[in-house]
N, C-alpha and C positions, 0 to 999 in steps of 0.2 A: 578426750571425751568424744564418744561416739554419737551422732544426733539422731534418733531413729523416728521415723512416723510411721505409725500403726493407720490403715486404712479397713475399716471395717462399714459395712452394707446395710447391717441388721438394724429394725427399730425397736425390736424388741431386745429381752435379753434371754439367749438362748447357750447352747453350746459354745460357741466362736468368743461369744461376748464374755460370756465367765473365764474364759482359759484366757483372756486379753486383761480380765481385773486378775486374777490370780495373779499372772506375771506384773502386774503390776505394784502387788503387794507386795513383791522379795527380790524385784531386779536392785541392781547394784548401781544406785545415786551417782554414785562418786566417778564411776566410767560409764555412762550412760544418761542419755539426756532423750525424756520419751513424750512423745504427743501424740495425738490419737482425731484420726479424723471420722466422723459419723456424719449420717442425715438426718438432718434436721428436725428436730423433735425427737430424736431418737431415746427410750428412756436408760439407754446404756450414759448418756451424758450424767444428770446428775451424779450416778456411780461411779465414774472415772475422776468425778472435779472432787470426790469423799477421799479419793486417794493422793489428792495434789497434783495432777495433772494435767495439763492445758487441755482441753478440746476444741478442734473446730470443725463447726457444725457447714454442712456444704447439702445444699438442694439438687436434688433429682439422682441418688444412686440408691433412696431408700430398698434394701430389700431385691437388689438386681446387681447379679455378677455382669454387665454388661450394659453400657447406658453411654450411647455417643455420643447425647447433651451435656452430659455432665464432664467430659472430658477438658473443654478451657475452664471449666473453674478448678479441677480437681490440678491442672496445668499450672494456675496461678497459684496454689495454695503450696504446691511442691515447689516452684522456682521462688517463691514468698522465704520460705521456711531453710529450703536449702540442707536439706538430710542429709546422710551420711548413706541410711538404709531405708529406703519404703517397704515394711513389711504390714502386707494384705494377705485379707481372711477373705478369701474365694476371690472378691471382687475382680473382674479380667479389666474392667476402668481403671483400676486404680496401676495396673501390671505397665497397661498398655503407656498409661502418665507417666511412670517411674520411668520408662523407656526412652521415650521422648525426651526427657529431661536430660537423662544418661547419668539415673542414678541407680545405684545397686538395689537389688530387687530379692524380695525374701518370699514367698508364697505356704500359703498353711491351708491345706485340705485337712477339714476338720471330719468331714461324712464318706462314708463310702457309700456309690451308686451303681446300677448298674449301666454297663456299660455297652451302649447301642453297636449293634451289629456295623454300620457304616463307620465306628472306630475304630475297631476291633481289623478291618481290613482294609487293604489296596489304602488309596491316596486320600481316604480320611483317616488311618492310622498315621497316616506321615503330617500330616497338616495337623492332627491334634498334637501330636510329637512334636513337631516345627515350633506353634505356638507356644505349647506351654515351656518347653527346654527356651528357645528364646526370650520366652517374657518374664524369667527368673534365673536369680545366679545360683538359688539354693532352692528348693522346695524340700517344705516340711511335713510326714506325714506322720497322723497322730496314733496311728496304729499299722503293724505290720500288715494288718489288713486294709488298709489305708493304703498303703506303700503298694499291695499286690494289685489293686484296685486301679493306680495310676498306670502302673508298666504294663494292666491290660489293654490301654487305650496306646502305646507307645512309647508312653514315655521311660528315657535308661534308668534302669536299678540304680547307676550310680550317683543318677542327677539330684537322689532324694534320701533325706536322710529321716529317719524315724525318733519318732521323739514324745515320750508317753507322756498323756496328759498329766498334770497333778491338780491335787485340790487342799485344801485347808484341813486339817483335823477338826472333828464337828464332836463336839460335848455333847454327852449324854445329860438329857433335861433332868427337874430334880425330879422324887419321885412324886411330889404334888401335881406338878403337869402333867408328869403321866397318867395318874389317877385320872384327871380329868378328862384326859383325850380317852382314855379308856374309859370310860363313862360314855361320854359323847359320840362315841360309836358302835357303844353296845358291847362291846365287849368282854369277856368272862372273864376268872381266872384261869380256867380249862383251857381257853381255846389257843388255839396255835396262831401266831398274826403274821401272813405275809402281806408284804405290801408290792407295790409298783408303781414304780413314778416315773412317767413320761408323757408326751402327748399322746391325747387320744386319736389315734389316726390310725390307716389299716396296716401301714407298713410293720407296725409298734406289738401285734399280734396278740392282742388282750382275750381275744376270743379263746386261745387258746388254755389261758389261765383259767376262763370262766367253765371249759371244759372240762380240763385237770381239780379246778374245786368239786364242780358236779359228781366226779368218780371217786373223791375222797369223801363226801358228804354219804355216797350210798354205800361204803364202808364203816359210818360211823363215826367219822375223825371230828374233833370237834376244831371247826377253825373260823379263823374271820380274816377275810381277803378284802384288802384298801385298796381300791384301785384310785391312782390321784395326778389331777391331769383335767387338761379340758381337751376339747376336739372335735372335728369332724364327725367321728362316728361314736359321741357318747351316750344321742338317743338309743342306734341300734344296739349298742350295748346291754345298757339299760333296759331295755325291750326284752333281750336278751334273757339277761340273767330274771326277768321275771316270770318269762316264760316256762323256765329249766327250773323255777322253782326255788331262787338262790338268795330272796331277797334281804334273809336273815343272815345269811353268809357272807353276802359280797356287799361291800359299800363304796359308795362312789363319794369322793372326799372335796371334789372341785379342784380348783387350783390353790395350792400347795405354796404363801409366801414365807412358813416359817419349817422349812425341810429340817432342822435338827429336831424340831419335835415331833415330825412325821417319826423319823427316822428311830426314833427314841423304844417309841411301842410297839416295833417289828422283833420276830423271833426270827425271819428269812426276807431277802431281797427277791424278787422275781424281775427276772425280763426275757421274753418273749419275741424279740426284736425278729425279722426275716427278710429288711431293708433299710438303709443308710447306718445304723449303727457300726462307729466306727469303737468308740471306747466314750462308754457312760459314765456321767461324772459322778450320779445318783449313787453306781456300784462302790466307787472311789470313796463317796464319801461314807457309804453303809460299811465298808470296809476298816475304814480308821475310827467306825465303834465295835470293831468285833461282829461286824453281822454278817454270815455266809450269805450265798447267793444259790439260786438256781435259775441258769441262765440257758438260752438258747446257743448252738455253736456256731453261729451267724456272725458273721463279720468283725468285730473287734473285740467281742465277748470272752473268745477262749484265751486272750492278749492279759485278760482280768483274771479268769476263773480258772486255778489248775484243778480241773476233775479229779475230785475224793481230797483237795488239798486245802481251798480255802471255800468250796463250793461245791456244786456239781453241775456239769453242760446237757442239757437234753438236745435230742434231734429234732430241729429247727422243725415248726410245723407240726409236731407229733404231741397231742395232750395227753396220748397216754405215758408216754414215756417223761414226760413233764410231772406228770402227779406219780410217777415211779421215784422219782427225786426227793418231791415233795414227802411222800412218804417217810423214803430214808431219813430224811432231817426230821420229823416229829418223832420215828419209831427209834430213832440211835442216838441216845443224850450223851453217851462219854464222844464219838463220833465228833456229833454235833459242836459240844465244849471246844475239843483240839480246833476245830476247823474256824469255831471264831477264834481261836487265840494267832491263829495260821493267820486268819483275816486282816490282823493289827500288825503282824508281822510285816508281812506282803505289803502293805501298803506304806510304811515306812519304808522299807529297800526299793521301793521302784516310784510311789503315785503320790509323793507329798509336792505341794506349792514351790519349797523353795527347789528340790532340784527340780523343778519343772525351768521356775526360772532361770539358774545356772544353764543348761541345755540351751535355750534359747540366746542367751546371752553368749556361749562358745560359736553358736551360728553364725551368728551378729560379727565377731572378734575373728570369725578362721575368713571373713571377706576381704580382710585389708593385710 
């Protein structure tokens, strides 16, 4: 039996924290023994204790890969507990604890950023090299793009091994709730529904969807764009799209607690991303209903979408070539068909939970 502690940052539940419940749902009881350490109040807690798993709750790393207070408590909870493996989600506290201890160290970059000039050269490439190679025996990264994303700051190709997100297969709602959300959002029989789910922030590139709608609307297309999400910039959004005249077209949905019925009323997935996008779980999960995408070719995206296979990639930034795509997926229905039946495929051979789990668990198992 292998004892693993999961150390994660987050108060929310974001990326890090789903890919930490997913493997929580399919790892293997019988050779693995797993606990999970958060900050306090974190609402990743109740959703870990859903799945039978101890957590405990430690003050002062809420939301900070780095926190030199928090270090003797995260100290006792590790020499308390006595792991086998400490595998942390960004946190450099929880890296720098496992070390001190001198216990083996799992590390999972979940985002890709970009990466500052003073890494990138001379004796901050070697000190982020130094650090991160030393404060882990494995690092995991969740997309190739992830993986290029590390070795630009120094660290070896070899040091890290790649490891595609999974997520759960998501039921298509019945058609009652559909009715209803179509309803509740205006929407026709005619019209074409893409959606997009993420935060509202600039990295996220929403602008450019509300663009790509604009040039299909003065074509004629009849469509309705969900945009669902809260954020930073969802006044200027908003602003936005009523300025350009879109208010019939575009709707803003809030935050999104029940995503398989988001997901349910979409004819196309959009994402727009043009920073930290490493691999969307939104796509993963639009995928194992059959829904293509049109995606940006930014960062973890092309990892998801093979262009004319289960989707299509536009050029990051570009809304005309974004509603170029868009197009093709309302104007080509046999197309369209194949590419969601691609969608269910694809996502079964590479994006489901359980080998997500398995992967993680070889990690765990190739340490000792």
């Amino acid at each position: 039996m292998i004892k693993i502690l999961n150390i994660i940052s987050d108060k929310n539940i974001g990326g890090a924290g789903r890919c930490v419940l997913n493997f929580l749902r399919y790892y293997d009881r019988k050779n693995f023994a797993v606990k999970v350490v958060v900050p306090r109040g974190s609402l990743l807690k109740p959703e870990i204790e859903k799945l039978h798993t101890k957590v405990i709750e430690v003050d002062g790393i809420a939301d900070k890969s780095l926190d030199w207070k928090a270090i003797t408590k995260l100290n006792k909870i590790i020499k308390k507990e006595k792991p086998d493996v400490v595998h942390t989600h960004g946190t450099v506290t929880g890296r720098i604890c496992a070390r001190m201890c001198h216990t083996k160290v799992v590390y999972t970059r979940h985002s890709v950023f970009p990466v500052s000039p003073r890494v990138k050269h001379g004796v901050g490439r070697l000190a982020n090299k130094y650090i991160n190679e030393f404060l882990a025996d494995d690092i995991i990264a969740v997309a190739e793009a992830a993986k290029e994303n590390l070795t630009d700051g120094g660290i070896a190709p070899e040091k890290i091994k790649v490891i595609l997100n999974g997520v759960e297969k998501v039921q298509k709602c019945s058609e009652e709730v559909c009715n209803r959300l179509r309803q509740q959002y205006g929407i026709s029989d005619e019209d074409f529904v893409i959606g997009i789910l993420a935060r509202i922030d600039a990295v996220k590139g929403h602008e450019f969807l509300i663009e790509a709608t604009e040039q299909l609307k003065k074509e004629g297309k009849s469509i309705k764009v969900l945009i669902a999400g809260t954020g930073e910039r969802e006044e200027a959004l908003k602003k936005m799209v009523k300025e350009k005249g879109l208010t019939e077209e575009i709707r803003f949905t809030g935050f999104i607690s029940n995503i398989p019925e988001f997901l349910s009323i979409l004819d196309v997935q959009a994402n727009a991303s043009y920073g930290t996008e490493a691999t969307s779980l939104a796509l993963l999960e639009g995928m194992s209903m059959g829904i293509p995408a049109v995606v940006s070719n930014y960062g973890g995206n092309p990892g998801v979408i093979s262009h004319g296979e289960n989707g299509y990639l536009f050029e990051s930034k570009n809304s005309r070539d974004m509603a170029k795509y868009l197009r093709k997926m309302m104007e080509e229905k046999d197309k369209y068909d194949i590419m969601s039946q691609r969608a269910k495929e694809i996502f079964q051979e590479k994006f489901t939970a359980e080998l997500y789990a398995r992967n993680i668990e070889a990690v765990y198992a190739g340490l000792f």
